[in-house]
C-alpha positions as a printed Julia matrix, in Angstrom:
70×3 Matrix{Float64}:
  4.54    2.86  11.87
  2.81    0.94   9.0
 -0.33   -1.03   9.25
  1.1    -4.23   9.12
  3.37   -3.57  12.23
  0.38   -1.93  13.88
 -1.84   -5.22  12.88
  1.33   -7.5   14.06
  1.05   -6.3   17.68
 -2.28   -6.43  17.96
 -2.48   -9.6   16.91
  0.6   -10.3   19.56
 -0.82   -8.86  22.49
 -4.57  -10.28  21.47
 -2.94  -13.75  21.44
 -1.11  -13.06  24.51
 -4.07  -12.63  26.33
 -5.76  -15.67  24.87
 -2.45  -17.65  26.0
 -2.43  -15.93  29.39
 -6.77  -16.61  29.67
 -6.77  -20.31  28.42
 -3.6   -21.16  30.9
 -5.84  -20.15  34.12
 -8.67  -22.11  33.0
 -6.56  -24.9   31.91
 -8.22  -24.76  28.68
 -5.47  -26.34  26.25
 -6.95  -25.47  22.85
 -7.65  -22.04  24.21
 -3.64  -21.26  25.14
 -3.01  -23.03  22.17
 -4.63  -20.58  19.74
 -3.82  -17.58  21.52
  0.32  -18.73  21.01
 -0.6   -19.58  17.36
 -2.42  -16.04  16.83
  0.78  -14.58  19.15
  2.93  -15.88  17.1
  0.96  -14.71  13.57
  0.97  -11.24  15.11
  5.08  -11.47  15.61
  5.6   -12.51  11.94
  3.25   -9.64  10.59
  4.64   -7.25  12.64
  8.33   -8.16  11.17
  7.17   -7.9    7.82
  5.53   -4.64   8.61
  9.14   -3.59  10.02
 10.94   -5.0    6.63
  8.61   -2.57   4.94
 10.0     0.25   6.75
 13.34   -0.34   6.48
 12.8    -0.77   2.51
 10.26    2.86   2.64
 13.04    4.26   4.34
 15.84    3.23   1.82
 13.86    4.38  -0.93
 13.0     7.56   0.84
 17.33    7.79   0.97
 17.93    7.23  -2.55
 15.28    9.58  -3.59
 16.72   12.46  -1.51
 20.07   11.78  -2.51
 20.21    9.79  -5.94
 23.66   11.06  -6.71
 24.9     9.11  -3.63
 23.59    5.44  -4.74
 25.11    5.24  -7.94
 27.26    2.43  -8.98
């Protein structure tokens, strides 16, 4: 796990609990900002999973260069 999918779900779960918070007090701009921070933590944590795939495929072609080649 990298740090940007480890920053993505905090983020998610942090804004999650803002959502959940501002819904029982009926404060709008609170639930508001915890689904804008949610949804910041869901797009960091996908680009923290597209670096992983593309670590991973390096990694590959590394270990086995002679099996890449055009």
């Amino acid at each position: 796990m990298n740090k940007d999918q480890v920053k993505g779900l905090t983020k998610e779960a942090t804004g999650e609990v803002k959502e959940q918070v501002g819904k029982a007090l009926g404060d709008t701009e609170l639930r508001v900002k915890g689904h804008a921070k949610e949804f910041e933590g869901k797009a960091q944590k996908k680009l923290g999973d597209m670096k992983e795939v593309a670590r991973e495929d390096m990694d590959d072609i590394e270990r086995n260069p002679s099996n890449n080649q055009s």
